[in-house]
mmJSON file of the N, C-alpha and C atoms, coordinates in Angstrom:
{"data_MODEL":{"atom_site":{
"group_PDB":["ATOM","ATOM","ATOM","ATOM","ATOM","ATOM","ATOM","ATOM","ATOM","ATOM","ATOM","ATOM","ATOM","ATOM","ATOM","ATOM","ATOM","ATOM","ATOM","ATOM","ATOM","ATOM","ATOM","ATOM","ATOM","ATOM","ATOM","ATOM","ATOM","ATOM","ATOM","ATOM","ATOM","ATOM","ATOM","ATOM","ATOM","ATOM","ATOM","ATOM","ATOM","ATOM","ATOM","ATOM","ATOM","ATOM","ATOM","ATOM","ATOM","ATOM","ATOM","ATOM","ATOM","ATOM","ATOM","ATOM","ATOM","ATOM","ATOM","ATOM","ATOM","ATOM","ATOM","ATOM","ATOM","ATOM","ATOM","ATOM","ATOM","ATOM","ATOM","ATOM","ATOM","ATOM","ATOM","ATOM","ATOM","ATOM","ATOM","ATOM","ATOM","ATOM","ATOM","ATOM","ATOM","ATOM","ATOM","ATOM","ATOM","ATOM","ATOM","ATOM","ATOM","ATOM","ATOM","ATOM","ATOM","ATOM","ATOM","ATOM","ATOM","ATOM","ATOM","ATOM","ATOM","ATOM","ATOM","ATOM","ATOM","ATOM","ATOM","ATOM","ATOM","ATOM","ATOM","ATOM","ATOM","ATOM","ATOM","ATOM","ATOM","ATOM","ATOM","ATOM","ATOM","ATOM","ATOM","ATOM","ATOM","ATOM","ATOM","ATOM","ATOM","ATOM","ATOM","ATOM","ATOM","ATOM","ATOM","ATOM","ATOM","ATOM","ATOM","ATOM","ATOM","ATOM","ATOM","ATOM","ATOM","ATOM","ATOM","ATOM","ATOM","ATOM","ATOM","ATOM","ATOM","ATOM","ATOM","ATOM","ATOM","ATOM","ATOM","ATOM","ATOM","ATOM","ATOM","ATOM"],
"id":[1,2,3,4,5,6,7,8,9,10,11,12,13,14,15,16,17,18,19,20,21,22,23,24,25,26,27,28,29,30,31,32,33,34,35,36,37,38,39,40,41,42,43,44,45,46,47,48,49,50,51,52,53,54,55,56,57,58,59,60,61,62,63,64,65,66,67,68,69,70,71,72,73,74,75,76,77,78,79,80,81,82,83,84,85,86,87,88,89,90,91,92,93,94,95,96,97,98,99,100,101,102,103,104,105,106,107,108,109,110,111,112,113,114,115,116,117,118,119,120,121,122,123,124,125,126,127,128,129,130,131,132,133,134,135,136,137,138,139,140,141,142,143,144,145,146,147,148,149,150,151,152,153,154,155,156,157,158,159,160,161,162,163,164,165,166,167,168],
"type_symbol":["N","C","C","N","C","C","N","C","C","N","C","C","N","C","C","N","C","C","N","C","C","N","C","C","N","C","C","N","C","C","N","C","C","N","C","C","N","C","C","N","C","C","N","C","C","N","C","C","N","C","C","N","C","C","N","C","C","N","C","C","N","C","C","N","C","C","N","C","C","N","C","C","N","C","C","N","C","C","N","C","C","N","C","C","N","C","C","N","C","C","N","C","C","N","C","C","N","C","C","N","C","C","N","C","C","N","C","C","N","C","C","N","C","C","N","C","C","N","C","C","N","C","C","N","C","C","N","C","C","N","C","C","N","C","C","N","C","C","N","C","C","N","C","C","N","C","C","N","C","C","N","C","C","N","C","C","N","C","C","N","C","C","N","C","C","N","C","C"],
"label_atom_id":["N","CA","C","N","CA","C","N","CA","C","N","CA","C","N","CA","C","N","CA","C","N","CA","C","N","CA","C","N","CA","C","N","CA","C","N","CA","C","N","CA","C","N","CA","C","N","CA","C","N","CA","C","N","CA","C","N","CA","C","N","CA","C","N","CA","C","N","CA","C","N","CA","C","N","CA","C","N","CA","C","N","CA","C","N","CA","C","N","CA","C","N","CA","C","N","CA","C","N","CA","C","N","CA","C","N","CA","C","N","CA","C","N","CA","C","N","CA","C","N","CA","C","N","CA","C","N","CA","C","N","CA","C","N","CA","C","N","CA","C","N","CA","C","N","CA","C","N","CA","C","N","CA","C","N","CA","C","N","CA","C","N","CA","C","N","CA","C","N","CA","C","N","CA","C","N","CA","C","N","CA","C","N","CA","C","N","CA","C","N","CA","C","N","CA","C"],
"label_alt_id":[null,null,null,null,null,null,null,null,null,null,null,null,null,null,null,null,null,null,null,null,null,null,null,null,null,null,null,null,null,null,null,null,null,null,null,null,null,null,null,null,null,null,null,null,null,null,null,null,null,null,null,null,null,null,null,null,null,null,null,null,null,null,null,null,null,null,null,null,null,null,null,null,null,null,null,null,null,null,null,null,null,null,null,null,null,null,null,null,null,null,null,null,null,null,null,null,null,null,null,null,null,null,null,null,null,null,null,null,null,null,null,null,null,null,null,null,null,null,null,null,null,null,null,null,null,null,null,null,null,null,null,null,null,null,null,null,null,null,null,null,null,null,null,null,null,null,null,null,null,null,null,null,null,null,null,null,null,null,null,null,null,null,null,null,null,null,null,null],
"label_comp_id":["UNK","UNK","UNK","UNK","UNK","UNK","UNK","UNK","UNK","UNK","UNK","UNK","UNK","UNK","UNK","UNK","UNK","UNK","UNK","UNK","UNK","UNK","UNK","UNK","UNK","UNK","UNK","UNK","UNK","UNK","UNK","UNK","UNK","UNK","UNK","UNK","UNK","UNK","UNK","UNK","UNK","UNK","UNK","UNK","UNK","UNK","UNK","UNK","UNK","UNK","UNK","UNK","UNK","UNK","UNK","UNK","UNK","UNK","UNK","UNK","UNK","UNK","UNK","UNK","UNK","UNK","UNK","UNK","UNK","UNK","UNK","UNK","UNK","UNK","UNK","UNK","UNK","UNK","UNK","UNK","UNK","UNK","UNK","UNK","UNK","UNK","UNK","UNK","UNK","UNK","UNK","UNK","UNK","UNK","UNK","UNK","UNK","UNK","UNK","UNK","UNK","UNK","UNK","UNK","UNK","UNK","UNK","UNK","UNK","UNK","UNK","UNK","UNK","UNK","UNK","UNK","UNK","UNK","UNK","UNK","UNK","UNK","UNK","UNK","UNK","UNK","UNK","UNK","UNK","UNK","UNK","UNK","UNK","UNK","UNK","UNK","UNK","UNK","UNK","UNK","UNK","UNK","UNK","UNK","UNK","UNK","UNK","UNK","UNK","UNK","UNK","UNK","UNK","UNK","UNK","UNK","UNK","UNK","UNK","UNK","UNK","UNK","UNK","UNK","UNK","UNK","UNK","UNK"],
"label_asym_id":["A","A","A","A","A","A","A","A","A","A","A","A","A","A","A","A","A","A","A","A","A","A","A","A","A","A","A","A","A","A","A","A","A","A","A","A","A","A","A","A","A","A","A","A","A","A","A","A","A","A","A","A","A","A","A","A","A","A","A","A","A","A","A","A","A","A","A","A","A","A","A","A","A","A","A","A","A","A","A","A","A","A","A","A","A","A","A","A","A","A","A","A","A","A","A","A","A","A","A","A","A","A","A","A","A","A","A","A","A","A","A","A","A","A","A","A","A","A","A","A","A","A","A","A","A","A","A","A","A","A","A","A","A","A","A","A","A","A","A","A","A","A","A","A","A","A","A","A","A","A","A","A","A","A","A","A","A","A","A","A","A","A","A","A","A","A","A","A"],
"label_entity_id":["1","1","1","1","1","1","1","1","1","1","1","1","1","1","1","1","1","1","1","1","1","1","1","1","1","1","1","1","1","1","1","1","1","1","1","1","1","1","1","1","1","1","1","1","1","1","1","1","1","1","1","1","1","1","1","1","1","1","1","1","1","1","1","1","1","1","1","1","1","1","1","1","1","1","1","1","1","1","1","1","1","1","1","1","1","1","1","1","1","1","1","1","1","1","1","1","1","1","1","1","1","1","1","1","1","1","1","1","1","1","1","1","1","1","1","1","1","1","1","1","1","1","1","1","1","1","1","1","1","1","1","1","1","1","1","1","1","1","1","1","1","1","1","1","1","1","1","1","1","1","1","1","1","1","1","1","1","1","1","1","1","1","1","1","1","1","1","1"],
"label_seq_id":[1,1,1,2,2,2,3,3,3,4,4,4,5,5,5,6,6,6,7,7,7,8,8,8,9,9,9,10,10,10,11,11,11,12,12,12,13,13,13,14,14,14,15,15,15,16,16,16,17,17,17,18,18,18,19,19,19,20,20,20,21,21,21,22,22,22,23,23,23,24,24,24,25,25,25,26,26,26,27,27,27,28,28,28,29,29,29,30,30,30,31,31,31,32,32,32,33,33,33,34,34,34,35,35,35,36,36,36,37,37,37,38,38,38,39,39,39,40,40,40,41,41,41,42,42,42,43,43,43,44,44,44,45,45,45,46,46,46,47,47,47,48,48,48,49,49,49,50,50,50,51,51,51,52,52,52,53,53,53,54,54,54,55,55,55,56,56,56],
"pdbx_PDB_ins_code":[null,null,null,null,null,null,null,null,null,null,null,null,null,null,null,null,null,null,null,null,null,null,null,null,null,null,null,null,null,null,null,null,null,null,null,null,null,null,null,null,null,null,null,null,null,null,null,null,null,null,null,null,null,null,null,null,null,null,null,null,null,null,null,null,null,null,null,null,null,null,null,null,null,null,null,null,null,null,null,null,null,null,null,null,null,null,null,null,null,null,null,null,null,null,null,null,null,null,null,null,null,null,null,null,null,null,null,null,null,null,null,null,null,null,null,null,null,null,null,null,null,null,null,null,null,null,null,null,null,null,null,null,null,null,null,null,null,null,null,null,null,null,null,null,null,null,null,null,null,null,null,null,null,null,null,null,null,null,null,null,null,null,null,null,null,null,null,null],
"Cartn_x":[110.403,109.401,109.571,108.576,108.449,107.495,108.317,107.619,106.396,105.999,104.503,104.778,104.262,104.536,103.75,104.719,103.479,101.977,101.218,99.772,100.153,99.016,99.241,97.525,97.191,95.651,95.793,94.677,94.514,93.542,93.848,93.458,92.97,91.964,91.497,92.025,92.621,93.592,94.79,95.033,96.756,97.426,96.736,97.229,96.663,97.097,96.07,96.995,96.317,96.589,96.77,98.368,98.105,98.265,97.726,97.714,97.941,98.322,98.527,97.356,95.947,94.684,95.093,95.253,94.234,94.778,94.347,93.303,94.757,94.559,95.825,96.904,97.244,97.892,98.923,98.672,98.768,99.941,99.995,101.377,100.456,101.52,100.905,100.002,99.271,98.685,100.009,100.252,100.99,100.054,101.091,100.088,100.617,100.523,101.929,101.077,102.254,101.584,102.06,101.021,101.606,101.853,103.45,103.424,102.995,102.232,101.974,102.675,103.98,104.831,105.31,105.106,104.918,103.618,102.74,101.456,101.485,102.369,102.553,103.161,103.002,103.8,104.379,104.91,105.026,105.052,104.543,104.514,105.625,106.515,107.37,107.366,106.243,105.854,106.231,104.696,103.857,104.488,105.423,105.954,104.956,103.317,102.087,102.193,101.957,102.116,100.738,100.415,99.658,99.27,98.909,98.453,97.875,97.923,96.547,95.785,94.335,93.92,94.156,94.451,94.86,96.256,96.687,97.836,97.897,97.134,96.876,97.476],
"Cartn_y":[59.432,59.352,58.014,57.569,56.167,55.919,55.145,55.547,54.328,54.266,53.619,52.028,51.032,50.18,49.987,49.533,49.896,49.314,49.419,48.927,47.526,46.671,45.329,45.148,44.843,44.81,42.837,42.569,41.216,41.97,40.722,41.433,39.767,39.987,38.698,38.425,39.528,39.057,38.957,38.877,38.574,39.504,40.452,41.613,42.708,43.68,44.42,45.946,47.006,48.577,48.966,49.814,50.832,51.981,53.325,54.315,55.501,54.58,55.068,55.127,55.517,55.492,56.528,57.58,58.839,60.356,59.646,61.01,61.43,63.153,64.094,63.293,63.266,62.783,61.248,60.449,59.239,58.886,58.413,57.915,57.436,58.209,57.446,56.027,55.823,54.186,53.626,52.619,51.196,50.044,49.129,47.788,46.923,46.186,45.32,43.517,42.568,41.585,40.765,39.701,39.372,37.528,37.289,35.959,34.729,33.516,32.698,31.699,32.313,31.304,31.91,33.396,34.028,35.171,34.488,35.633,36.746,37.302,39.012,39.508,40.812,41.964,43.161,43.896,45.408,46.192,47.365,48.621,49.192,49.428,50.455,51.906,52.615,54.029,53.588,53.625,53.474,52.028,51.206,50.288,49.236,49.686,48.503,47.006,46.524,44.645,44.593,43.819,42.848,41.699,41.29,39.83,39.065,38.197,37.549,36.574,36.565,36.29,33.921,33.865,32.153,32.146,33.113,33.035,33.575,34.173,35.046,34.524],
"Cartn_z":[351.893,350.852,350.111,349.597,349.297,347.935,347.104,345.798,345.52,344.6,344.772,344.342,343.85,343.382,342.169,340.525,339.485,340.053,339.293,338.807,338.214,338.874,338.038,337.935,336.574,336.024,335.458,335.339,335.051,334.169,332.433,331.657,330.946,330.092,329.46,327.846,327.443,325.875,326.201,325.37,325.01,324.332,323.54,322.894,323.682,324.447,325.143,325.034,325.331,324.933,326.309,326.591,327.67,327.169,328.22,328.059,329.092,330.227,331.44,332.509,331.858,332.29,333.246,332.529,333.671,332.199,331.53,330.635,329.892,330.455,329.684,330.325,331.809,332.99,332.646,331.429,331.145,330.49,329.104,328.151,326.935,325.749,324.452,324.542,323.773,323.722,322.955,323.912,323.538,322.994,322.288,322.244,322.187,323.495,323.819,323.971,323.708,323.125,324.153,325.374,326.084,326.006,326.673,326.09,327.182,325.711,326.355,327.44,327.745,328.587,329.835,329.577,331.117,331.554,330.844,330.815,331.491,331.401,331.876,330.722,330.786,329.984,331.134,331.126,331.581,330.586,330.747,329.971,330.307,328.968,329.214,329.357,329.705,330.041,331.307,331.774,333.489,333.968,333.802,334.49,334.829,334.569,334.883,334.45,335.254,335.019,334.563,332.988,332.408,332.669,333.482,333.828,333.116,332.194,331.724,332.547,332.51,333.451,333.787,332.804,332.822,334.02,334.308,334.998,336.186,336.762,337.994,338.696],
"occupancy":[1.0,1.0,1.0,1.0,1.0,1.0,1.0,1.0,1.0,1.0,1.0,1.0,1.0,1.0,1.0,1.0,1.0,1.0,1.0,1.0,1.0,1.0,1.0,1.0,1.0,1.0,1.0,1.0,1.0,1.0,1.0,1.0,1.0,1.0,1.0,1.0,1.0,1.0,1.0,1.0,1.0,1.0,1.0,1.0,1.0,1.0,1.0,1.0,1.0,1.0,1.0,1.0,1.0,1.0,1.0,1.0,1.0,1.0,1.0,1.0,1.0,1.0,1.0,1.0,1.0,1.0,1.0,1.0,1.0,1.0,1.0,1.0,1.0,1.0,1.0,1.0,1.0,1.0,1.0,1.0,1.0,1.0,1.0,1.0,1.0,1.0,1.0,1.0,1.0,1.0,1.0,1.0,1.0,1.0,1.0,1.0,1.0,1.0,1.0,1.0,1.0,1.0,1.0,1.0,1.0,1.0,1.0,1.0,1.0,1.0,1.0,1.0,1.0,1.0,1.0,1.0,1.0,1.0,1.0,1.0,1.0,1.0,1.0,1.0,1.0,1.0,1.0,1.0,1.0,1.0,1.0,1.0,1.0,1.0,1.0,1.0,1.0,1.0,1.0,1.0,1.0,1.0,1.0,1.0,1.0,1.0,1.0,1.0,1.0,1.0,1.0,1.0,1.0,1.0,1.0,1.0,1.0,1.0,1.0,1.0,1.0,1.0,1.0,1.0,1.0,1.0,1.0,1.0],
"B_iso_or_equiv":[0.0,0.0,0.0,0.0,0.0,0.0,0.0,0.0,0.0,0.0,0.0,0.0,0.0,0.0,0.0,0.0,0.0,0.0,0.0,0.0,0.0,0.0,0.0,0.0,0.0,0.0,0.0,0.0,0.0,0.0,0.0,0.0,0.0,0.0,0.0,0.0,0.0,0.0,0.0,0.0,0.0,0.0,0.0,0.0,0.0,0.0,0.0,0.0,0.0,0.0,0.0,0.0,0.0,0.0,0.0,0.0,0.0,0.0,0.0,0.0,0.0,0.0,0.0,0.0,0.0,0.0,0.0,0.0,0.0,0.0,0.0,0.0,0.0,0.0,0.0,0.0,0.0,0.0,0.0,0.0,0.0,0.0,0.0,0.0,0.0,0.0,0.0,0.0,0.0,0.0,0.0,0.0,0.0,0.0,0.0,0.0,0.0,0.0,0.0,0.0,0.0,0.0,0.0,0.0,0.0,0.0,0.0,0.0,0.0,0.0,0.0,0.0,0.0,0.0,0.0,0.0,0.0,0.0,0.0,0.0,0.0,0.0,0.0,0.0,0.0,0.0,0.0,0.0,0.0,0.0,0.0,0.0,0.0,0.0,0.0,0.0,0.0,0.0,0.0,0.0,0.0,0.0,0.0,0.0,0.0,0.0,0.0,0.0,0.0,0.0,0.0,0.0,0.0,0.0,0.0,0.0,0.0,0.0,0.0,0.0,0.0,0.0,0.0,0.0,0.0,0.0,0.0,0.0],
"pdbx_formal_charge":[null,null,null,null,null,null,null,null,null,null,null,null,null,null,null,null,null,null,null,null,null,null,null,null,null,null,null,null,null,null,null,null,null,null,null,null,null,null,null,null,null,null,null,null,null,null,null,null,null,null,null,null,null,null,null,null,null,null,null,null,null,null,null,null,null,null,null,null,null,null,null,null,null,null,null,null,null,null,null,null,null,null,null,null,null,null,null,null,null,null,null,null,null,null,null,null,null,null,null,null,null,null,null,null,null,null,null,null,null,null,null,null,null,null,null,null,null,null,null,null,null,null,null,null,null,null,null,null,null,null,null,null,null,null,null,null,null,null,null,null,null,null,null,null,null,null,null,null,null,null,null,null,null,null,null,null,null,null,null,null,null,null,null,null,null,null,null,null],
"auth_seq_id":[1,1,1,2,2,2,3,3,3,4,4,4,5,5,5,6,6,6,7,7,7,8,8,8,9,9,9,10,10,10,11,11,11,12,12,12,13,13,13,14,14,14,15,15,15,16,16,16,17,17,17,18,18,18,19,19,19,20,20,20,21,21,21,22,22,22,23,23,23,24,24,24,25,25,25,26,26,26,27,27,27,28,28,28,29,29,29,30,30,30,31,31,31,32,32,32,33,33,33,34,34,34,35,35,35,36,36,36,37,37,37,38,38,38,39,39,39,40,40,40,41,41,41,42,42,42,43,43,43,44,44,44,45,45,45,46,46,46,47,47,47,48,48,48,49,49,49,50,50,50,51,51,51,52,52,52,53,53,53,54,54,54,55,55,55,56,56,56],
"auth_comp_id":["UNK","UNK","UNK","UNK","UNK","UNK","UNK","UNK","UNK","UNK","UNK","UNK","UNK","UNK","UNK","UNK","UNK","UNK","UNK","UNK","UNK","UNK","UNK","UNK","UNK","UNK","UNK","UNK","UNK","UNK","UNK","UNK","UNK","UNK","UNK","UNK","UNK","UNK","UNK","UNK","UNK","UNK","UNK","UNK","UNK","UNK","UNK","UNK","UNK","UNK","UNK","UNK","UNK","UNK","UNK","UNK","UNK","UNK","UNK","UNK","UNK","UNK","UNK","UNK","UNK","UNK","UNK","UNK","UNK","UNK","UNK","UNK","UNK","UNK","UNK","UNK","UNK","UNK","UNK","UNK","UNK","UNK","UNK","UNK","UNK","UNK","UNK","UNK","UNK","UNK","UNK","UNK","UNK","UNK","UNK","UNK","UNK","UNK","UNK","UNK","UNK","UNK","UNK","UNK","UNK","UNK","UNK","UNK","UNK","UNK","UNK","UNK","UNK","UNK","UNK","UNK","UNK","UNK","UNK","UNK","UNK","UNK","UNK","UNK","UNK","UNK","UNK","UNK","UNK","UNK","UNK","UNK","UNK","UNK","UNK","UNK","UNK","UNK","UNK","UNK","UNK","UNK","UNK","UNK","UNK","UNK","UNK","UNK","UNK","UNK","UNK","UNK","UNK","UNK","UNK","UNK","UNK","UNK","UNK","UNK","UNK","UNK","UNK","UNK","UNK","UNK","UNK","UNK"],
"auth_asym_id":["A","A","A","A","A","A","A","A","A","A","A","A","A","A","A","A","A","A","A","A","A","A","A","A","A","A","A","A","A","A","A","A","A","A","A","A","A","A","A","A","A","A","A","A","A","A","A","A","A","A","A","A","A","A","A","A","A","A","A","A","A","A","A","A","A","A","A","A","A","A","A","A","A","A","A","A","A","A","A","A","A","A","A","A","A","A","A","A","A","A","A","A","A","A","A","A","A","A","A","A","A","A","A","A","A","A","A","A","A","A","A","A","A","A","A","A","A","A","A","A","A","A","A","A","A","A","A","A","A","A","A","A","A","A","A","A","A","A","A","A","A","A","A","A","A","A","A","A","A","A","A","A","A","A","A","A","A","A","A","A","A","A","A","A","A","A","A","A"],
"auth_atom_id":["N","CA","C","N","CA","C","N","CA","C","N","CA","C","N","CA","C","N","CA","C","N","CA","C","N","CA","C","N","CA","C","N","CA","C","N","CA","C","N","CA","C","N","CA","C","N","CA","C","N","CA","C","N","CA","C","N","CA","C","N","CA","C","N","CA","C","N","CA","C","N","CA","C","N","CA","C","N","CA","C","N","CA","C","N","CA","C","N","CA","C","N","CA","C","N","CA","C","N","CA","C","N","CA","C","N","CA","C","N","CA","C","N","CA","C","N","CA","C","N","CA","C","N","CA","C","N","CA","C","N","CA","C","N","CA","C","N","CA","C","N","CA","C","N","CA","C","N","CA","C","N","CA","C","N","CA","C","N","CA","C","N","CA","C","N","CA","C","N","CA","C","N","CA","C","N","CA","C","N","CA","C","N","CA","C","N","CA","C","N","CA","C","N","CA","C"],
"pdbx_PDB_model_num":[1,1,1,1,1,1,1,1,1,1,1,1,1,1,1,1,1,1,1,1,1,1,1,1,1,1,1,1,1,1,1,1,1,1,1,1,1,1,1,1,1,1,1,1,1,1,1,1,1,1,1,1,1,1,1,1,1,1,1,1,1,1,1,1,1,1,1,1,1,1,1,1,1,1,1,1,1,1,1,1,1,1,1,1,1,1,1,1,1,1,1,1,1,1,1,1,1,1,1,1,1,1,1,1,1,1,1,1,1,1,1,1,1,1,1,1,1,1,1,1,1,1,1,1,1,1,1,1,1,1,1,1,1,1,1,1,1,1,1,1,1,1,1,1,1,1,1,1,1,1,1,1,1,1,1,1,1,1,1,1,1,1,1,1,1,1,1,1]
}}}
């Protein structure tokens, strides 16, 4: 069995909200602030990578 690899979203702010995105199924809303010198974040729930989109 083989586990998944997080979610990575490209996102156009710099301050951006996770929530797990899937409803009851998800994680508190976070609001995580991503920096200008490695334009990613991860969520510490769901492990999802933040991309901002200047950095793809």
């Amino acid at each position: 069995m083989t586990t998944q690899a997080p979610e990575t979203k490209i996102v156009t702010a710099y301050r951006v909200a996770c929530d797990g995105g899937e409803g009851a199924l998800g994680h508190p809303r976070v609001w995580l602030q991503i920096p200008t010198e490695t334009g990613f974040v991860e969520c510490p729930y769901c492990d999802a990578k933040l991309v901002h989109e200047d950095h793809k």
